[in-house]
C-alpha positions in Angstrom: -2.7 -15.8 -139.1 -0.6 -18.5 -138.0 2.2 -15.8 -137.4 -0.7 -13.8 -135.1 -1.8 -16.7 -133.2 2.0 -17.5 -132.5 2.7 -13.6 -131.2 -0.7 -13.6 -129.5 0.5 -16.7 -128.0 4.0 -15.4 -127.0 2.7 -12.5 -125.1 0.6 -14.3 -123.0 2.5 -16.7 -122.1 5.1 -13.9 -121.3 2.1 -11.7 -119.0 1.4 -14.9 -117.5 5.4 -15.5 -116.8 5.6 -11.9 -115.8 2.4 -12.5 -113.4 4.0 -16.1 -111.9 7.0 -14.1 -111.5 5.3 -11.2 -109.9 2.9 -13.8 -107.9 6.2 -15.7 -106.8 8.2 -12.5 -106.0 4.5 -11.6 -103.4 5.1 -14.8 -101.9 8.5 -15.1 -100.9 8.0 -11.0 -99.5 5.1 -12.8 -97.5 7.2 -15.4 -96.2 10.1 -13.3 -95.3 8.2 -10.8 -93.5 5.7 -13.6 -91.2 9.2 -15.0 -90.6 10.5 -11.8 -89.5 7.3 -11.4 -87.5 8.4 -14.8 -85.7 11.5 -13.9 -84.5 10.1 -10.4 -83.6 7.6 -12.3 -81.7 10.9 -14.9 -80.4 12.9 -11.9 -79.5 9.9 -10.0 -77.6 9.4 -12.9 -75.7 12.7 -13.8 -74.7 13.2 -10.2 -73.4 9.4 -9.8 -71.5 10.9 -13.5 -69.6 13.8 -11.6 -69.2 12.5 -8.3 -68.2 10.4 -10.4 -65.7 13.7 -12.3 -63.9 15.4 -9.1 -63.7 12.0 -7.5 -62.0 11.9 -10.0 -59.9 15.2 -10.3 -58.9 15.4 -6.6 -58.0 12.0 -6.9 -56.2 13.5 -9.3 -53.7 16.3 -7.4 -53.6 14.2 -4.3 -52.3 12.5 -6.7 -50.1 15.6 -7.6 -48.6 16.6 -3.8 -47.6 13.8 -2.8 -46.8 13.3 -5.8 -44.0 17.0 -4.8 -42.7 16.1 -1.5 -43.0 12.9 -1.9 -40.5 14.9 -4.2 -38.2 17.2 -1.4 -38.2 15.1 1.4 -37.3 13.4 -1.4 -34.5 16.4 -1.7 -33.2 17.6 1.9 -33.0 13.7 2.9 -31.6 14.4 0.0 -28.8 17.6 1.3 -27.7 16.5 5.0 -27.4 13.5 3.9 -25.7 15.6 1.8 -23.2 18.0 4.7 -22.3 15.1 6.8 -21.9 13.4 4.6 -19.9 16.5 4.2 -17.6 17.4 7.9 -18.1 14.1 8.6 -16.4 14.2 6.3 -13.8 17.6 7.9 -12.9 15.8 11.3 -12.6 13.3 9.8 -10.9 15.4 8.1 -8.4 18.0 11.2 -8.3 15.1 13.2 -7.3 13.4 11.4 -4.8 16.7 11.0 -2.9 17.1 14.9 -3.4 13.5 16.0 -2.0 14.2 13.1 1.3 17.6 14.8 2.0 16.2 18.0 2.1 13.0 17.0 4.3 15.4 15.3 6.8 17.8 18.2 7.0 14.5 20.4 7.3 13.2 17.7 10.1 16.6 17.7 11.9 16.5 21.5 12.2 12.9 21.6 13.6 14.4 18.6 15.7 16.5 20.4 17.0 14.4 23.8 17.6 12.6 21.5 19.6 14.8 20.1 22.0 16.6 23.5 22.7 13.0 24.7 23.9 12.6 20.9 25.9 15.7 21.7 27.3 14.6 25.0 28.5 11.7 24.2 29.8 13.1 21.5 31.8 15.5 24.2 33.4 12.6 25.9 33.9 10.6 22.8 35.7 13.4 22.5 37.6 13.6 25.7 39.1 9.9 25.7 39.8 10.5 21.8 41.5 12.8 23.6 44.1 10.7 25.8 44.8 7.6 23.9 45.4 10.2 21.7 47.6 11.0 24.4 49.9 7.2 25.5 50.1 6.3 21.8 51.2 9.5 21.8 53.9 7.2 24.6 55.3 4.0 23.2 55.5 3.4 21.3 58.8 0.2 20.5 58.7 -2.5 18.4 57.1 -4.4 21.6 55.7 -1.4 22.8 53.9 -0.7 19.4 52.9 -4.2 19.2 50.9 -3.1 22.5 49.6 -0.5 21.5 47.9 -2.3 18.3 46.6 -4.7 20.5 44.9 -2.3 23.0 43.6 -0.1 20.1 42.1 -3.2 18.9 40.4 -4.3 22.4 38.9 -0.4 23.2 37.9 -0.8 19.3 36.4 -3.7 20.8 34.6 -2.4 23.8 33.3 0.7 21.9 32.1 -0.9 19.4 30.3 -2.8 22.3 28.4 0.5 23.7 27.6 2.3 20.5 26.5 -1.3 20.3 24.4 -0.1 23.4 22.6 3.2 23.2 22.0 2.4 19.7 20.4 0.1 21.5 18.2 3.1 24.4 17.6 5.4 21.7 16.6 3.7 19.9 14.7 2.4 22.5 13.0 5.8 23.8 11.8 6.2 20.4 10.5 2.9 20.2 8.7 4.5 24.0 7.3 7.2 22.0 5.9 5.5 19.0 4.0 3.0 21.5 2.7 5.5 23.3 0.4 5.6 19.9 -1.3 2.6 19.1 -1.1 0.0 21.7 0.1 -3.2 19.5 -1.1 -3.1 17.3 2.0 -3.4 19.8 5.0 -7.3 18.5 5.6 -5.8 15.1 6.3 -2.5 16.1 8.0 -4.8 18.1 10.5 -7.2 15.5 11.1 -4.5 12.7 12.0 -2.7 16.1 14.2 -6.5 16.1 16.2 -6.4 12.3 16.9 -3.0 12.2 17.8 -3.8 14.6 20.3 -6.9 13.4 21.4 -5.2 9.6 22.1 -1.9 11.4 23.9 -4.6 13.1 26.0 -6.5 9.7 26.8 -3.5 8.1 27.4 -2.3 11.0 30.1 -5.3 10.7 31.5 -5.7 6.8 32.3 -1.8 7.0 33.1 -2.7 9.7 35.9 -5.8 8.1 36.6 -3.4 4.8 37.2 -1.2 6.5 39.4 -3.4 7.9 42.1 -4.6 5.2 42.3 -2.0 3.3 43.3 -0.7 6.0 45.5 -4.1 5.8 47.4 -3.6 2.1 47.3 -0.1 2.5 49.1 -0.8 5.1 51.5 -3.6 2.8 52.6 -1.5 0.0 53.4 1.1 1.4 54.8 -1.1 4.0 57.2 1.0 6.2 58.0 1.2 10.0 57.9 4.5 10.8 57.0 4.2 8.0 53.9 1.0 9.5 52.8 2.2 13.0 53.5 5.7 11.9 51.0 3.9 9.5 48.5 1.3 12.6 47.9 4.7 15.2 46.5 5.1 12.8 43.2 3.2 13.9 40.4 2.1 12.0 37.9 3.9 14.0 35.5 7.2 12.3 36.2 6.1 9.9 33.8 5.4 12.3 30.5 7.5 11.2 27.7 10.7 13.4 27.5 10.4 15.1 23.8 7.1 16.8 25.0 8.1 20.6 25.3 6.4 23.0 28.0 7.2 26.7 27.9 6.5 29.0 30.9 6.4 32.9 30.4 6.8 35.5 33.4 2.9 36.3 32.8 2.4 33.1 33.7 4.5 32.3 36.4 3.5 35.8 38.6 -0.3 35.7 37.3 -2.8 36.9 39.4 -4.7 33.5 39.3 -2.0 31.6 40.7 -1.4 34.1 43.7 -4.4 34.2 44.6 -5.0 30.6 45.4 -1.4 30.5 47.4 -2.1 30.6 51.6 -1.8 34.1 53.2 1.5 33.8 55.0 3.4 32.7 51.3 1.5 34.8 48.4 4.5 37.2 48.3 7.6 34.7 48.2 6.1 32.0 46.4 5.7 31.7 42.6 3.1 29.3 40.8 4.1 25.6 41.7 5.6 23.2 39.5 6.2 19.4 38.8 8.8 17.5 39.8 11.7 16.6 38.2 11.0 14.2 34.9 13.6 11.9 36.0 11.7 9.4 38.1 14.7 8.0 39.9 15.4 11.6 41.7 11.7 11.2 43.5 11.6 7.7 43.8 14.8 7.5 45.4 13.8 10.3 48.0 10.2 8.8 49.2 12.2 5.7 49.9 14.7 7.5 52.0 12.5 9.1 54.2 9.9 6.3 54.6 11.8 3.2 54.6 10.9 2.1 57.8 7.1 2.3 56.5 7.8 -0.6 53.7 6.6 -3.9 54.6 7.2 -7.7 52.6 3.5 -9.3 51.6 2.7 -12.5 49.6 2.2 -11.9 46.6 -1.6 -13.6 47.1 -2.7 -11.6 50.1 -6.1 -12.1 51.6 -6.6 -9.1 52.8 -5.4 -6.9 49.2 -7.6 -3.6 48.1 -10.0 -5.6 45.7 -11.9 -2.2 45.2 -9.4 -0.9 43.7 -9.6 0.6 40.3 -6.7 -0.8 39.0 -7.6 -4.6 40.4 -8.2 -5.6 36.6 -4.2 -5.9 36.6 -4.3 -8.5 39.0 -5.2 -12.1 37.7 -8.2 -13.2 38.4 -7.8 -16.9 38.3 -5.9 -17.1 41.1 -8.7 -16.9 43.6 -9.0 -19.7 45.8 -11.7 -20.4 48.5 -10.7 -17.8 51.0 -11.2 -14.7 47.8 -7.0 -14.3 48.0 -6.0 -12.3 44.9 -2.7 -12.6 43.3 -0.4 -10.2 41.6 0.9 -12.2 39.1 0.5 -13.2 36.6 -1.7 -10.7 34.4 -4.6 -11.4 32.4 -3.3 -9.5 29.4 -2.4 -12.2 27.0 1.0 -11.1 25.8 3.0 -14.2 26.4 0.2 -16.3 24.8 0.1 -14.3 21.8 3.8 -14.3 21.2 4.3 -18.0 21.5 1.4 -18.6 18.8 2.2 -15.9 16.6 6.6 -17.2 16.4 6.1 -19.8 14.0 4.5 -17.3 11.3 7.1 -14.6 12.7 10.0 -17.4 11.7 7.8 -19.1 8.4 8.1 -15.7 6.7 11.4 -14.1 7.3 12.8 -13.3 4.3 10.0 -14.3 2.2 8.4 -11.7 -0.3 5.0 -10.5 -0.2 2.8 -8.5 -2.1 0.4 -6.0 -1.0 -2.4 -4.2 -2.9 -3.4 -0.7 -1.8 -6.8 0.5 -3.1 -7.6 4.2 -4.1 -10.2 4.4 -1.9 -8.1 3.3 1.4 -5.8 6.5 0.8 -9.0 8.4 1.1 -9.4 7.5 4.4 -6.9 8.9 6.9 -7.2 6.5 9.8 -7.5 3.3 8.0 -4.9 4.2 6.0 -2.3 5.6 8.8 -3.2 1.7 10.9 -2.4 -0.2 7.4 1.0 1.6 6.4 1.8 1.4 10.1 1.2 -2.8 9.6 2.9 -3.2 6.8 6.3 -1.1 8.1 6.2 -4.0 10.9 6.1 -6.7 8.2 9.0 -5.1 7.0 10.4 -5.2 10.4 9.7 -8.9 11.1 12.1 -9.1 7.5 9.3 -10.0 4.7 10.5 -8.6 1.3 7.6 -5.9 0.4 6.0 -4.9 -2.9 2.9 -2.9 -3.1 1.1 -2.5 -5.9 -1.0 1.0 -5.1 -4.5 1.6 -7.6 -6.1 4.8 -8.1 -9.5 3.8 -9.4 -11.5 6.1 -7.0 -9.9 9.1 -8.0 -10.0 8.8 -11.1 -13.9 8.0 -11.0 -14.3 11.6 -8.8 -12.1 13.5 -11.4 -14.6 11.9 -14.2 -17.7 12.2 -12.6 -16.8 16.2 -11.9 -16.1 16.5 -15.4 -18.9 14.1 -17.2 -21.6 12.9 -14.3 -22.0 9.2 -13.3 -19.4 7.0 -14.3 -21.9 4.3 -16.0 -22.9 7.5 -18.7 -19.5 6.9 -20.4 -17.5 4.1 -19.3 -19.4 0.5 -20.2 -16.9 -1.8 -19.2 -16.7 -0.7 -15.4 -18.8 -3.6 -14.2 -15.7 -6.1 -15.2 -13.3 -3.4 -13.0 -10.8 -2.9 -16.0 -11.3 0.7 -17.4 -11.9 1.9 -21.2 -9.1 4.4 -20.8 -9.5 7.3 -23.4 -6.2 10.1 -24.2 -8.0 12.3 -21.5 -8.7 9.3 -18.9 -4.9 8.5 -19.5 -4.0 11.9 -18.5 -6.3 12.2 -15.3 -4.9 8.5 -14.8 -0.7 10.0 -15.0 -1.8 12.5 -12.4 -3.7 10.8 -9.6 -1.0 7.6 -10.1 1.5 10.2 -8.8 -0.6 11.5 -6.2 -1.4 8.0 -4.7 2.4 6.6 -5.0 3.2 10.3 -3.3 0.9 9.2 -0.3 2.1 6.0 0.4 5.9 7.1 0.2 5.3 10.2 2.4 3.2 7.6 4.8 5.1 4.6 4.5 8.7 6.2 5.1 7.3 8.4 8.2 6.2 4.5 9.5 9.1 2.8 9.0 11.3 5.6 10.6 9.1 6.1 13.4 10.2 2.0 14.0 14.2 2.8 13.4 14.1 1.4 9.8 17.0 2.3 7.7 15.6 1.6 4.0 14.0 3.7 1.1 10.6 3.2 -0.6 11.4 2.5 -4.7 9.3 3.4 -7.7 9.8 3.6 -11.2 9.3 2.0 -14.5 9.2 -2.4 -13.8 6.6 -3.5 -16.1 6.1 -3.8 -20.0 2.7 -4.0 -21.0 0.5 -4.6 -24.2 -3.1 -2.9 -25.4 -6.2 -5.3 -24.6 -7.5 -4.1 -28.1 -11.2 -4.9 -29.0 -12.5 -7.6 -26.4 -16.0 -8.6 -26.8 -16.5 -5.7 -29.1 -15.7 -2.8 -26.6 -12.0 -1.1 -27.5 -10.2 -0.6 -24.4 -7.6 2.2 -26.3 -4.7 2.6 -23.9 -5.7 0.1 -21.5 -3.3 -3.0 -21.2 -1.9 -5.7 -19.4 1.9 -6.3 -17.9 4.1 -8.7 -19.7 6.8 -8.6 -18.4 8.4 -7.6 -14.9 11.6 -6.5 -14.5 12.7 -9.1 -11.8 16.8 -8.3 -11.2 16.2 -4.9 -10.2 13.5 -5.6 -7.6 15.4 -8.7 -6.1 18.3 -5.9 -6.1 16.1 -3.6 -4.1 15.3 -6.1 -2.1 18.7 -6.9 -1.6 18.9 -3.6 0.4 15.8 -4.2 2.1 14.0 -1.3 0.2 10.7 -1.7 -0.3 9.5 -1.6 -3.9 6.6 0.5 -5.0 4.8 -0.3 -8.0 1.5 2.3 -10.2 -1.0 1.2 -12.6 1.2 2.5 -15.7 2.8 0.2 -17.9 4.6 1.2 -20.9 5.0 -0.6 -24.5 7.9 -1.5 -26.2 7.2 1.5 -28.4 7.2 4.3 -24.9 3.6 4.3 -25.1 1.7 4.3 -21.5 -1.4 2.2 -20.6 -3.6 1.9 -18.0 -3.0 -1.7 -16.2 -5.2 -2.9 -13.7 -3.6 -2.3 -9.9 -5.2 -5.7 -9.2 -4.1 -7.8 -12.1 -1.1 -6.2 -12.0 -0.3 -7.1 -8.0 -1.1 -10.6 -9.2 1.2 -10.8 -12.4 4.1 -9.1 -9.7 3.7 -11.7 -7.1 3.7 -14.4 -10.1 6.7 -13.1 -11.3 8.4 -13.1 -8.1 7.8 -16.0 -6.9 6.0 -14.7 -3.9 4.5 -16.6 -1.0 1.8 -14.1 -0.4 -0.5 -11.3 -1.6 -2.9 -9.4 0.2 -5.9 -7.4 -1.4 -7.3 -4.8 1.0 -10.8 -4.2 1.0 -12.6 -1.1 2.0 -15.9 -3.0 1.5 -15.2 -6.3 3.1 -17.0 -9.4 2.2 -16.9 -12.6 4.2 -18.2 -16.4 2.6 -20.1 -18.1 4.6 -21.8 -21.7 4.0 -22.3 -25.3 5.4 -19.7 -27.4 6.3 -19.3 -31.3 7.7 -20.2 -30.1 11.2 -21.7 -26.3 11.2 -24.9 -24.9 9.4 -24.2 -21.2 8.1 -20.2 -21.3 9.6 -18.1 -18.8 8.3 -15.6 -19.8 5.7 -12.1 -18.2 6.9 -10.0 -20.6 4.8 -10.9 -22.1 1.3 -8.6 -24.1 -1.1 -8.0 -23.1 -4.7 -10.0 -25.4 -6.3 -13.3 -24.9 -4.7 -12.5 -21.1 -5.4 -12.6 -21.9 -8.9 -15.7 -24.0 -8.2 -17.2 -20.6 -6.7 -15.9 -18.5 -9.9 -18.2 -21.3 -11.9 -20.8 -20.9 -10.3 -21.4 -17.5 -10.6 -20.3 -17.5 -14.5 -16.8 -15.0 -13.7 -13.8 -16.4 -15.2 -10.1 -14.8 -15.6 -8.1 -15.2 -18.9 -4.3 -16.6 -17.3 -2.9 -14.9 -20.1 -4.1 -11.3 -20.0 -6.0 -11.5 -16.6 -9.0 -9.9 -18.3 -11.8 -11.0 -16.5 -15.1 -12.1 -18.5 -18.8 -12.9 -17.0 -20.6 -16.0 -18.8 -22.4 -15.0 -21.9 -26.4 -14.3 -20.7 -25.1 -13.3 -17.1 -26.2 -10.4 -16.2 -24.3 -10.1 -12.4 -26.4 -7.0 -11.6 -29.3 -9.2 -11.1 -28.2 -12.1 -8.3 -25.5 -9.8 -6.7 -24.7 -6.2 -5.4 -21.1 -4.3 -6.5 -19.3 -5.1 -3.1 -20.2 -8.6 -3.6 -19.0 -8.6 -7.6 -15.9 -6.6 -6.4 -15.2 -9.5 -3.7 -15.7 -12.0 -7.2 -13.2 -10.3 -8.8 -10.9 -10.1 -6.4 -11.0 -13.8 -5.6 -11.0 -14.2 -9.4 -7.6 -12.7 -9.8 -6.2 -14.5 -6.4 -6.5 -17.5 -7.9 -5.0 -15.7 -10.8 -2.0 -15.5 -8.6 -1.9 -18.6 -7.8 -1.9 -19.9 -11.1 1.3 -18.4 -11.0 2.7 -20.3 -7.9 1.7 -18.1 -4.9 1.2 -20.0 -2.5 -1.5 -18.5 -0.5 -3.6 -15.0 -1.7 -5.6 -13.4 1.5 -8.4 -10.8 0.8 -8.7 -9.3 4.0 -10.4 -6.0 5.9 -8.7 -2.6 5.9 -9.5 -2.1 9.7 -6.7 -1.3 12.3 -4.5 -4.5 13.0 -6.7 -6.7 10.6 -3.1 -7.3 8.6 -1.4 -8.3 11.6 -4.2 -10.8 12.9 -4.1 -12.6 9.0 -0.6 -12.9 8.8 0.5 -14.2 12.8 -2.0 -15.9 14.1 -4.2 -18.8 14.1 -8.0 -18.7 13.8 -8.4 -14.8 13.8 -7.8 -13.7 10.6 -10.3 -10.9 9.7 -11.0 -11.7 5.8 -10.8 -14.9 3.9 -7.3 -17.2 3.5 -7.4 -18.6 -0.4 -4.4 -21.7 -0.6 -2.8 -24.2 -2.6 -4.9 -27.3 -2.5 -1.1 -28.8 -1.4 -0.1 -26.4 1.4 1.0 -26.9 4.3 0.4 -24.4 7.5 3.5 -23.8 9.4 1.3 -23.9 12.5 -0.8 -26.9 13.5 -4.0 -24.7 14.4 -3.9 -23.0 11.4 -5.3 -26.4 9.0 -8.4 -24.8 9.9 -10.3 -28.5 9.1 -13.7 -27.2 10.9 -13.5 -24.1 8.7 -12.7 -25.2 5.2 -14.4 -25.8 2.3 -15.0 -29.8 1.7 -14.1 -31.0 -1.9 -17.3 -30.7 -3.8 -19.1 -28.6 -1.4 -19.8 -24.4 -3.0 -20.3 -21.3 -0.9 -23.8 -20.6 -1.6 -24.0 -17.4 0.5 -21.3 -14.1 0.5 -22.6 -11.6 3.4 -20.8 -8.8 4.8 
């Protein structure tokens, strides 16, 4: 038993060895593999960290070519944008020099055309002249004499009818000419053609009108027969300006008419009369030869002169004393006055630079338009550097309104003057921008070389602009503003006294064009160039008027900056000096306290003083009627619109303070009228 016990013993002690072993063995398996799990865990770690520099590392790396990438491609995009930019201002320029070349060679044939025919029908004159001179050597009596008088006027007739046509002829040959360019302005080319005639035909016939009188005036005073009998021979005819052309046919001369009214004894030698010569000495020079002894020395205030006289309005006046003498001189037309007030503005703005803005709906109208370009070609003349900022806004509101109805149906931002411009707005905008800088090249150039100016009219890409975006929740799409103006080459222009002509497109840095507002942007120009002046034309002219130190209701022709801005406060209108967008007050509804040609005078002040932010020294808003621009600029007193200054400027001229007239600090404009 003993022996049992010990085996039974034995082997359980050995399963329970075997099972410590087998327990131990598990254990240390356990162990190894949790510690191979840690440095699993060690090693995934240290490579995730790793994985994460590396990542990270590269991305910045990426970052960093892709940036110089970008800058790259910015810079490339710049440069091509640049040489197109200056590749199309080339064209632009090449072309416009190649289209004036061709219109002055075209001109200086027609030019030519014309004088051969002058020429002829001088010869022609002439012949007629001696003729009519050895008719009159045969007429003795005072009957004939009256003949002659009243053939001289019907031939005077007839000739001016004649000159009246082949006026018409040449000009319209010329009006042939432009109209291959440009064959949508023959309306207005034949309107100016009908008032040119109709003032040439006033003008002959208060010059004729003159003249008889004065040979009525002379053959009274000197009462003699043989004075009269000369003095009536000298048509006043003499005195027609030389380029006007006359052509005389063989019908003509030999018609039936003309013999008919010639006396009995010389209807079948003589042929229709003529004029005299045109040369003026020829005559002249013969009347005083034959009637010198008929001449007499008066005082030049004679008691006894012809004070019935139609032409007495020559004579001054103020010279009458108590015995009712009259002088001579000097006259009452106030030339000398006007030149001695107007040469200290003449001298102040010599070879300063001024800025004009030329409204679409001034090209509309022929004769306002013809009086302003002709203005502003004598600005150039008196040497005032010229840029003219040109808008189209009224054409592109007809183009619209054919295609969509009223204006106010789709565009809600017109009230403020800046335009929601939409891809097809933006196309109607490219075309009727180069119809409106057309006009005032075509009119501008005819003006200045009508005055002997030797200079060109420039346009072409100036200003860089950026997109207004989303402004009080409206998106203004390609609508912008400039940023900057492209000073050298103007100030070159200048340089050659061209004048510089400037369109409401703007362009981005990316070659994108915008719509820029003609106003703002004649402001941001005259900024930019240090101008002294810019003048707004307005077809619908407003005028302030309100109460001053001394007047009830006075008219307020000049008003300082400040009580401008005052003004702009008042009425809730304010311009942004960054963008010169301008803004009415929140819960202002302008419609109700003031009509559109009123708000458009608002704005227009609003973006003068916008200008003068910019260190103009003096913005003038001013009428577009015929001289208006000369009466603002050189003289004191009679500007036609309203003078908006410095609060520091100084008037070259002492009447031109304007104390009685201005605006007193503190004191607002509480009335605009027309």
């Amino acid at each position: 038993w003993l022996a049992n016990e010990m085996s039974v013993a034995k082997r359980k002690l050995k399963e329970e060895m075997q099972q410590l072993e087998a327990e131990r063995s598990r254990a240390r398996e356990e162990q190894e593999a949790r510690w191979i799990e840690e440095q699993n865990l060690l090693v995934q770690k240290k490579l995730e960290k790793r994985l994460a520099e590396e990542k990270a590392k590269a991305k910045v790396e990426l970052l960093q070519v892709k940036q110089k990438l970008k800058e790259d491609l910015e810079r490339v995009e710049t440069e091509r944008v640049k040489a197109m930019a200056v590749q199309e201002a080339r064209w632009i320029e090449d072309q416009n020099l190649l289209v004036q070349k061709r219109l002055e060679k075209r001109l200086a044939k027609e030019k030519a055309k014309a004088k051969a025919e002058i020429s002829q029908a001088k010869r022609k004159m002439k012949e007629e002249q001696e003729r009519i001179e050895k008719d009159m050597a045969k007429a003795s009596s005072d009957e004939k004499t009256r003949w002659i008088e009243e053939q001289n006027l019907l031939v005077q007739e007839r000739l001016e009818k004649r000159l009246s046509e082949e006026k018409a002829k040449v000009n319209a040959e010329i009006l042939q000419v432009k109209q291959e360019m440009k064959k949508e302005h023959e309306r207005f080319k034949a309107e100016k053609l009908q008032a040119e005639e109709t003032l040439e035909k006033k003008r002959l016939q208060l010059r004729l009108s003159e003249l008889k009188d004065e040979q009525d005036s002379e053959a009274n005073s000197a009462g003699t027969e043989s004075s009269s009998t000369r003095d009536d021979t000298i048509s006043a005819n003499a005195f027609l300006p030389p380029q006007r052309s006359s052509k005389f046919t063989q019908s003509d001369t030999n018609s039936d008419k003309t013999a008919d009214m010639l006396p009995p004894d010389t209807q079948s030698t003589t042929s229709e009369p003529a004029l005299m010569s045109a040369d003026p000495k020829d005559n002249v020079s013969d009347a005083l030869a034959a009637d010198v002894e008929a001449l007499e020395l008066i005082s030049m205030c004679q008691a006894d002169f012809d004070t019935q006289s139609p032409i007495q309005n020559a004579y001054s006046t103020s010279q009458k004393g108590s015995d009712e003498q009259i002088c001579l001189l000097p006259t009452e037309y106030p030339f000398v006055s006007l030149l001695r007030d107007s040469s200290p503005y003449i001298v102040n703005h010599r070879h300063s630079t001024i800025v004009y803005h030329i409204p679409g709906d001034l090209i509309s109208n022929v004769a306002r338009f013809n009086s302003v370009m002709d203005d502003i070609a004598l600005t150039w003349l008196f040497g005032m550097k010229i840029v003219i900022s040109v808008g189209c806004r009224k054409q592109i509101l007809q183009r619209l309104e054919r295609l969509h109805g009223e204006a106010d149906d789709f565009d809600p931002a017109s009230k403020l003057g800046v335009r929601v411009t939409t891809p097809e707005t933006l196309r109607i905008l490219e075309e009727e921008a180069g119809f409106c800088r057309f006009e005032v090249e075509r009119l501008l150039n005819r003006c200045l070389r009508n005055k002997g100016a030797d200079c060109n009219v420039v346009s072409g890409c100036f200003i860089t602009a950026k997109k207004f975006g989303i402004v009080d929740g409206v998106d203004y799409q390609h609508t912008g503003y400039p940023t900057t103006l492209q000073t050298d080459r103007i100030h070159r222009f200048h340089s050659r006294n061209d004048v510089v002509l400037l369109t409401p497109l703007g362009f981005t840095k990316d070659g994108d064009a915008l719509n820029i507002h003609s106003e703002a942007l004649a402001a941001f120009t005259a900024g930019a160039l240090g101008a002294s002046k810019i003048v707004y034309f307005s077809s619908h002219p407003m005028i302030l008027r309100g109460s001053t130190d001394d007047n009830s209701n006075q008219r307020i022709q000049m008003i300082q900056r400040s009580n401008v801005l005052q003004i702009l406060s008042h009425y809730g209108l304010t311009v942004q000096s960054e963008t010169g967008f301008p803004q009415w007050g929140k819960n202002i509804n302008p419609d109700d306290d003031l009509d559109d040609d009123q708000q458009a005078m608002l704005l227009k002040m609003g973006w003068a003083t916008h200008a003068l932010d910019r260190g103009v020294e003096r913005a003038h808003i001013i009428d577009c009627e015929d001289g208006a621009l000369l009466e603002e600029l050189f003289t004191a007193r009679r500007g036609y619109g309203t003078c908006i200054s410095q609060d520091d400027y100084e008037a070259p001229h002492p009447e031109d303070c304007n104390d009685d007239l201005s605006v007193t600090d503190g004191a607002v404009a509480e009335h605009m009228e027309r």
